[in-house]
C-alpha positions in Angstrom: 106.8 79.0 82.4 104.3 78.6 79.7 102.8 75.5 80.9 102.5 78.1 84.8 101.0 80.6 82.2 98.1 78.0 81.1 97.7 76.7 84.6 97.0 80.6 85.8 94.1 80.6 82.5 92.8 78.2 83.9 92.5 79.3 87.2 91.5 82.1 86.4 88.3 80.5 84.7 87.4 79.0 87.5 87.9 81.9 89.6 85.4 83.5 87.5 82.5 80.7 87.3 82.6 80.2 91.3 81.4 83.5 90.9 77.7 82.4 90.2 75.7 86.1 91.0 75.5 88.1 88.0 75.3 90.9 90.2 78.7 90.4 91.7 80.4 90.0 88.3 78.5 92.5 86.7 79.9 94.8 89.5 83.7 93.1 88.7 83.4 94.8 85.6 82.0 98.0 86.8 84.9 98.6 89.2 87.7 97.6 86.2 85.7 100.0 83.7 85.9 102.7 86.3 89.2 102.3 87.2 90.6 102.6 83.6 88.3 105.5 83.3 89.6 107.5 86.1 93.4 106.3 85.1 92.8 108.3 82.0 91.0 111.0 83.7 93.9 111.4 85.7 96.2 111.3 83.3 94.3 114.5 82.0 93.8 116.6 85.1 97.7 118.5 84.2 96.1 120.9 82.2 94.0 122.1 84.9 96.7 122.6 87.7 97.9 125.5 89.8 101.7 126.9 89.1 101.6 126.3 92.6 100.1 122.6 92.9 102.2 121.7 90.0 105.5 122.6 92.0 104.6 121.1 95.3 103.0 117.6 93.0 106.6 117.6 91.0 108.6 118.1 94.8 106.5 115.0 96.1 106.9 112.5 92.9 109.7 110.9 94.5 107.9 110.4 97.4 104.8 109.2 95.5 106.9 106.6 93.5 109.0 105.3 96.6 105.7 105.3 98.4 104.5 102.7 96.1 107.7 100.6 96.0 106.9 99.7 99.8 103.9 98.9 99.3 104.1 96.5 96.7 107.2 94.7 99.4 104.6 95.4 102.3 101.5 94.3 101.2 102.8 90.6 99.9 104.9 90.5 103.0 101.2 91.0 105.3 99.8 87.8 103.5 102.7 85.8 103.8 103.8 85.5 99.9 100.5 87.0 98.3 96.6 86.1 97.9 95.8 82.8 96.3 93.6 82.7 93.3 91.6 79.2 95.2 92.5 78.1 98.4 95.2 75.2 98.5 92.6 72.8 100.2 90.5 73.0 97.1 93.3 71.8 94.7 94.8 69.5 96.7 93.9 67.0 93.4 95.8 68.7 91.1 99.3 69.5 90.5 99.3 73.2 90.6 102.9 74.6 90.2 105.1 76.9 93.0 105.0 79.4 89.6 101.4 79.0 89.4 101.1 80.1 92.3 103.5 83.0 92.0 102.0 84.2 89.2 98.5 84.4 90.7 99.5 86.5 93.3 101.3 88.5 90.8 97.8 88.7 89.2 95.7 89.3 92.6 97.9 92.5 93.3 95.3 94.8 91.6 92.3 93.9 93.7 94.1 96.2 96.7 92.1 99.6 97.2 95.4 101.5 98.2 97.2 99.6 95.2 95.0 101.2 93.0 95.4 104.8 94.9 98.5 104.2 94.8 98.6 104.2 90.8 96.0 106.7 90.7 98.6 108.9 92.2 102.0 107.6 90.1 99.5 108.1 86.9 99.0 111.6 87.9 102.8 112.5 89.4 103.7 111.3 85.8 101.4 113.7 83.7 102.4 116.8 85.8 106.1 115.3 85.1 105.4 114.7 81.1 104.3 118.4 81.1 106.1 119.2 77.9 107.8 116.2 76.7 106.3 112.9 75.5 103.7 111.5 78.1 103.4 108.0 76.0 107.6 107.3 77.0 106.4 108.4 80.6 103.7 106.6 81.1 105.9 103.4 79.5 108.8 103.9 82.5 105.8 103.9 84.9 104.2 101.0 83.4 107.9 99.2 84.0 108.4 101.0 87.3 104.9 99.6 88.7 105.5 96.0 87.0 109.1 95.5 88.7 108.3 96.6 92.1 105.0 94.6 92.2 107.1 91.3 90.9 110.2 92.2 93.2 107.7 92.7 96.0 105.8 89.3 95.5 110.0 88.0 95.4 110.8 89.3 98.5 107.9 88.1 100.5 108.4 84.9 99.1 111.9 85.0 100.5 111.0 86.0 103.4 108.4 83.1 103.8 110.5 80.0 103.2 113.2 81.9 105.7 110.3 82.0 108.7 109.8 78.0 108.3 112.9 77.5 110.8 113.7 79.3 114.2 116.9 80.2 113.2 115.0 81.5 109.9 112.6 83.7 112.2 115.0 85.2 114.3 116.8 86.4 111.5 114.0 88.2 110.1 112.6 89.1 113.7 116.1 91.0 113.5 116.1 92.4 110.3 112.5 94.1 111.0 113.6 95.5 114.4 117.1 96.9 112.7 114.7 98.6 109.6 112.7 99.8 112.3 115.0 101.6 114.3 116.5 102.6 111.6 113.5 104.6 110.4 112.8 106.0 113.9 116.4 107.0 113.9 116.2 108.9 110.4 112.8 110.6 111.4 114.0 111.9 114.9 117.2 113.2 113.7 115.3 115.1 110.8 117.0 113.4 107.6 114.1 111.5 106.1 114.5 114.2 103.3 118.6 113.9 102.7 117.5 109.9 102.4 114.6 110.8 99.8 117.3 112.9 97.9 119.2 109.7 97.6 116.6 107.1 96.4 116.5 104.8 93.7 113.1 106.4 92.9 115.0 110.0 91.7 116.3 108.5 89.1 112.8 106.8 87.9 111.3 110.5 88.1 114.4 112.2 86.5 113.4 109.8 83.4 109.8 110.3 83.4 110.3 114.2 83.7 113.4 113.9 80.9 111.5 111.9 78.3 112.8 113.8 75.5 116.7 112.1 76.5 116.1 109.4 74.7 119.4 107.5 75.7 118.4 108.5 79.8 114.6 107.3 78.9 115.7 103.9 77.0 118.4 103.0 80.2 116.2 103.9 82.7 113.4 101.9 81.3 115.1 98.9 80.1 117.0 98.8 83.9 113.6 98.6 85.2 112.1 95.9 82.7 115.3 94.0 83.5 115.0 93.9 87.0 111.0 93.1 86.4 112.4 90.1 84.6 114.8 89.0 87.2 111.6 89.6 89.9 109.3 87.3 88.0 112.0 84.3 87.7 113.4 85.2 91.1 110.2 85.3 92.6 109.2 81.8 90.5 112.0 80.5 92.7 111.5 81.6 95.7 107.8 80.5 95.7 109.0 76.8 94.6 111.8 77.0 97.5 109.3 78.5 100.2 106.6 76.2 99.5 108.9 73.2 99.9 110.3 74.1 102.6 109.7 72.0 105.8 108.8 73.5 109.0 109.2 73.5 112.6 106.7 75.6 114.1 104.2 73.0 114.9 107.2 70.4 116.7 108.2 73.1 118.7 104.5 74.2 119.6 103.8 70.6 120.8 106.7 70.5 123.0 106.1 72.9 124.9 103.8 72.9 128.0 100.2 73.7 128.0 99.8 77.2 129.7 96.2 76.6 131.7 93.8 79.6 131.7 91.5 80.5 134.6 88.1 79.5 134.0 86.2 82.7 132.4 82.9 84.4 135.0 80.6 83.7 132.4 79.5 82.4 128.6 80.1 85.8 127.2 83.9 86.0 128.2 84.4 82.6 127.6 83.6 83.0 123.7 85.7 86.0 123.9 88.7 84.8 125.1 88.2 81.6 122.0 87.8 84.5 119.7 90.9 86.5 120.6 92.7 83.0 120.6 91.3 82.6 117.0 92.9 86.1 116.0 96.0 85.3 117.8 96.6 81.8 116.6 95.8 82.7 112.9 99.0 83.2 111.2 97.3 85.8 108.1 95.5 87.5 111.2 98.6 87.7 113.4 100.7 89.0 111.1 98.7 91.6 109.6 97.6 92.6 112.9 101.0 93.6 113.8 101.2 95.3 110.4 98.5 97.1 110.6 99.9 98.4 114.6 103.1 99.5 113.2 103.1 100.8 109.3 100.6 103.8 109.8 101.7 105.3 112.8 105.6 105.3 111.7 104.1 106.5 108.0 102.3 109.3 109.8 105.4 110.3 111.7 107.3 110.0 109.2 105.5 112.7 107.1 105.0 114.9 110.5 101.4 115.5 109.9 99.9 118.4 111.1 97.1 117.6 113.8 93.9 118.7 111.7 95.3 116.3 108.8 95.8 113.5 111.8 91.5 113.5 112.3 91.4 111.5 108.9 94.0 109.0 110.1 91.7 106.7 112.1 89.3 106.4 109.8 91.8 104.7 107.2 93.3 102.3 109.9 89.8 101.3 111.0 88.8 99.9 107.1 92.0 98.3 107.3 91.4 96.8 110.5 87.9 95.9 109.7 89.3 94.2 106.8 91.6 91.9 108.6 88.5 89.5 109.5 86.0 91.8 110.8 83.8 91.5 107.2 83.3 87.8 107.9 83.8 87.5 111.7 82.2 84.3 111.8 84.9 82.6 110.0 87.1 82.9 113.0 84.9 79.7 114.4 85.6 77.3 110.8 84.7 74.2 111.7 84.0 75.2 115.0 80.1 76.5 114.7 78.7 73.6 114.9 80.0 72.6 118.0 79.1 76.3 119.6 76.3 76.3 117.9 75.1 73.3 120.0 76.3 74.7 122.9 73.6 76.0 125.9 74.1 79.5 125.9 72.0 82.1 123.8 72.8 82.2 120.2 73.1 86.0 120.4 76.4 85.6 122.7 78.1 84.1 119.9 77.9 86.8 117.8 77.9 90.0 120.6 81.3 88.2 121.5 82.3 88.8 117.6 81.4 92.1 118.6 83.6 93.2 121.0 86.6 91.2 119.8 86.0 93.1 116.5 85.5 96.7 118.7 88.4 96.3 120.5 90.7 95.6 117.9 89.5 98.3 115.4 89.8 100.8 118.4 93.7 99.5 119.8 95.0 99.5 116.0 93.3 103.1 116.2 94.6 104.4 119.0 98.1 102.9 118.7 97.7 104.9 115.1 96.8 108.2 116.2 99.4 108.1 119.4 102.4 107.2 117.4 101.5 109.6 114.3 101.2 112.8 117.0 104.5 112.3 118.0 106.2 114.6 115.8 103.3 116.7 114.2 104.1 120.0 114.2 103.4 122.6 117.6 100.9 121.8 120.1 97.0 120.4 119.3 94.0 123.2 120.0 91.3 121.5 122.0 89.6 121.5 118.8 91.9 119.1 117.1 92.0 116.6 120.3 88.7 116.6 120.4 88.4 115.9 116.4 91.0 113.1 117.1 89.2 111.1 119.8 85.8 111.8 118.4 87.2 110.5 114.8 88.8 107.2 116.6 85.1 106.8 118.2 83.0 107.4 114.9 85.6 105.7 112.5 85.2 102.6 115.1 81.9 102.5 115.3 80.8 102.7 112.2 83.6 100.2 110.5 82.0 97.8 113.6 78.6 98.4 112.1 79.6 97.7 108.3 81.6 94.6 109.5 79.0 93.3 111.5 76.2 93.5 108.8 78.4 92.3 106.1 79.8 88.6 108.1 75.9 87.6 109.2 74.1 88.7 105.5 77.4 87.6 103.1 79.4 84.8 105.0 82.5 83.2 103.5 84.2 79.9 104.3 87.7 80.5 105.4 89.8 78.2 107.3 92.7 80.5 108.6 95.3 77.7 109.3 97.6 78.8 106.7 99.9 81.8 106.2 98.0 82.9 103.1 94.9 82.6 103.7 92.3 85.2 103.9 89.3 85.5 105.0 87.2 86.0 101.9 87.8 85.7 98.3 89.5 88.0 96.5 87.0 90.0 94.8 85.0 90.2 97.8 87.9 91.8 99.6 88.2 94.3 97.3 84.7 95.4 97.3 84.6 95.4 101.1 87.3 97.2 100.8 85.5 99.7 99.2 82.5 99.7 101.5 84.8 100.2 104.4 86.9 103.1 103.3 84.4 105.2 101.8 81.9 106.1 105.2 85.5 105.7 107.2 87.1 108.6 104.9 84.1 110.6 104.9 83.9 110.6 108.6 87.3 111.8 109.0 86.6 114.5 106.8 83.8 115.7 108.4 85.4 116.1 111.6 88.9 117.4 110.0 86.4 120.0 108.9 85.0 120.5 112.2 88.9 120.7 113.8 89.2 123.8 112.0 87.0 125.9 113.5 88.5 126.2 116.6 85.3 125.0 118.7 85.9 122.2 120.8 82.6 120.9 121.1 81.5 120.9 117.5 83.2 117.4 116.6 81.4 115.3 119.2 78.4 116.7 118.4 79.4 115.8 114.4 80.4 112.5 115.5 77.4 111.4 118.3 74.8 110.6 115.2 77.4 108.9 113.6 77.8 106.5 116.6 74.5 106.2 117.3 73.4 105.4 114.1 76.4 103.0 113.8 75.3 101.3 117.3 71.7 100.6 115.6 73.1 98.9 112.9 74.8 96.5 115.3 71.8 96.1 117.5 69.4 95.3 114.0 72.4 92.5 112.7 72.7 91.0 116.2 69.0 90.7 115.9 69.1 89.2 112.6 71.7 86.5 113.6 69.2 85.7 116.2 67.0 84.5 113.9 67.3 80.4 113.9 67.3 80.8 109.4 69.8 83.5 109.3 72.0 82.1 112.3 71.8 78.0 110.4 73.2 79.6 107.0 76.0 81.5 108.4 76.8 78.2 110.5 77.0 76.2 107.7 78.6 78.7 105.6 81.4 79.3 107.2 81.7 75.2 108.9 81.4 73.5 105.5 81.4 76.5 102.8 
């Protein structure tokens, strides 16, 4: 473990120096400065609360905190075992151990925008909770709290990696998702989502936050969780050194089956659109968050039954995550590839108009799939208000996470091969601050029109929402025209061929 610990120093360092632009790692620090800073802001805001706030934030802690726990098993699960600190290809040279690599996604876990809300949020449940007793012993049980479910997480999806290198392995979780599925849809349509909250693991985290002053409660509950933290990180060292070693039979059984032949496509444009959606498809990191991203916020937003005017702000939130899945370096979804369509007769603005719509129309399905499945059991009947603040938020978030993404792959392109579970399609750091970019203008548009969903006029959100797209629709038509040029369009080629 300690020669893992030196190996992840290391890594680290050179994380860091690949980072050549001080602006970029000026920036790094920035965003870790700012966090602490509204951590501890947070951590102050009790004083200020409503009686009334301060009941329904106390009713919800469980919530918050069980929230969180499935996140950290989700968001490892998505990437296929975690980020990696440098891509495997790059350190093929050098004996980098399974722990190693544990430990560095252990380490990339932070750089997650809704990891950090999601703390945000446990740092605040546990000052309302501390209200009276000892907030340093609270904030301690969170610390542990956050620490084990982050490290059992990152053991799970491990697990759950080296199991998915066989068929048999693959069925069996194939089955195990569609049982926890149907389970949840079972619990939520038969109304006992709240009985099963009364019974989590999570109560008993909350019940020693809020109970600080027991110090024999506090000290168990605490040292259970550091305990199981422990057995997470060795567990999960384990796992990774299993999974990794594992051999696989995917590509066997790929190459014996038969070659399904498309028809030829009508034209150059739908040609490089069906090789993009192929590019999606075939990635493993894209396919599987994909599917992620399709499921987890329409059963979370069912879940919760939440109320129609609250449901505006949902497809702005699954469109930055959708953008983030390759949209904010599109071009990376040809690797080696550009050259070859580069060379190819057709005009070089087809290339990336077909990024375009592959982009557009996978933003707007994980959109659409969101908002249908999340109005299932929201409460009463919509006004015409409210639908029309739902479509014209799905229309507005689209476009103008389309625009963002767009801009961002032909002015900051990343090399990214995409062949492996793991990868991803842009370093770390850069993921996080698209992250950033994306989520901001998404939120802000769903907002707006939330607002506009209360006022009971139907046409006030589309006419909210029609600058929005049109401004987001020039965007795209001035990066199309920048990857026209041959200087911009010869960087972004060899970017993302040879990096």
């Amino acid at each position: 473990m300690t020669s893992a610990f030196a190996q992840l120093r290391a890594l680290l360092a050179l994380r860091w120096q690949m980072v050549r632009t001080p602006g970029v790692r000026l920036s790094i620090v920035l965003a870790g400065i700012v966090t602490l800073w509204l951590l501890s802001v947070v951590a102050r805001s009790s004083a200020a609360l409503e009686p009334a706030a301060l009941t329904a934030a106390l009713t919800l802690a469980p919530a918050a905190f069980l929230g969180f726990g499935v996140l950290a098993v989700a968001a490892p699960l998505s990437s296929g075992g975690g980020n990696e600190l440098v891509p495997p290809d790059q350190l093929v040279g050098f004996p980098v151990r399974p722990t190693t690599q544990f430990l560095g996604g252990l380490a990339l876990a932070p750089l997650n925008l809704v990891w950090v809300v999601q703390l945000l949020a446990l740092t605040a449940e546990t000052a309302y909770l501390t209200i009276g007793t000892s907030l340093l012993r609270g904030a301690l049980t969170t610390a542990a709290y956050v620490l084990c479910a982050t490290a059992l997480g990152q053991a799970v999806a491990w697990v759950v990696s080296g199991l998915r290198q066989t068929r048999g392995g693959r069925r069996t979780v194939g089955g195990l998702a569609l049982l926890i599925a149907v389970t949840a849809v079972a619990v939520v349509r038969a109304g006992r989502g709240r009985d099963l909250l009364e019974h989590s693991p999570t109560r008993f985290v909350v019940t020693a936050i809020s109970r600080s002053t027991d110090t024999g409660r506090w000290a168990l509950t605490t040292g259970l969780l550091v305990a199981l933290g422990a057995v997470g990180l060795l567990g999960g060292a384990h796992a990774c050194a299993w999974a990794l070693r594992r051999p696989g039979d995917l590509g066997s059984l790929r190459h014996s089956r038969p070659v399904r032949r498309r028809p030829a496509p009508g034209s150059a444009l739908r040609a490089l659109v069906c090789v993009d959606r192929a590019s999606v498809w075939r990635a493993p990191a894209l396919r599987r968050g994909g599917l992620v991203l399709l499921v987890l916020p329409g059963i979370a937003a069912s879940s919760a039954a939440v109320p129609w005017s609250t449901l505006v702000v949902l497809p702005g939130l699954v469109a930055a995550g959708t953008g983030l899945l390759f949209g904010v370096n599109a071009f990376c979804l040809d690797a080696s590839g550009a050259v070859w369509l580069a060379s190819l007769p057709h005009p070089p603005a087809l290339v990336a108009r077909a990024k375009t719509l592959v982009l557009t129309e996978t933003v707007l399905a994980a959109v659409t799939v969101a908002a249908v499945t999340g109005s299932l059991r929201s409460p009463g009947s919509p006004t015409a208000a409210e639908l029309t603040a739902i479509v014209s938020s799905a229309l507005a978030c689209t476009a103008v996470v389309v625009a963002i993404c767009l801009r961002s792959s032909v002015r900051r392109p990343h090399r990214a091969d995409l062949g492996g579970p793991r990868d991803a399609v842009a370093p770390p750091g850069a993921l996080c601050f698209a992250s950033v970019v994306l989520a901001a203008p998404a939120a802000a548009v769903g907002m707006v029109l939330e607002s506009a969903s209360t006022t009971g006029y139907a046409w006030l959100a589309p006419l909210l929402a029609l600058p929005m797209i049109v401004g987001a629709v020039l965007v795209v038509k001035a990066s199309l025209q920048r990857y026209d040029q041959p200087l911009v369009r010869s960087r972004v080629v060899q970017v993302v061929s040879a990096g």
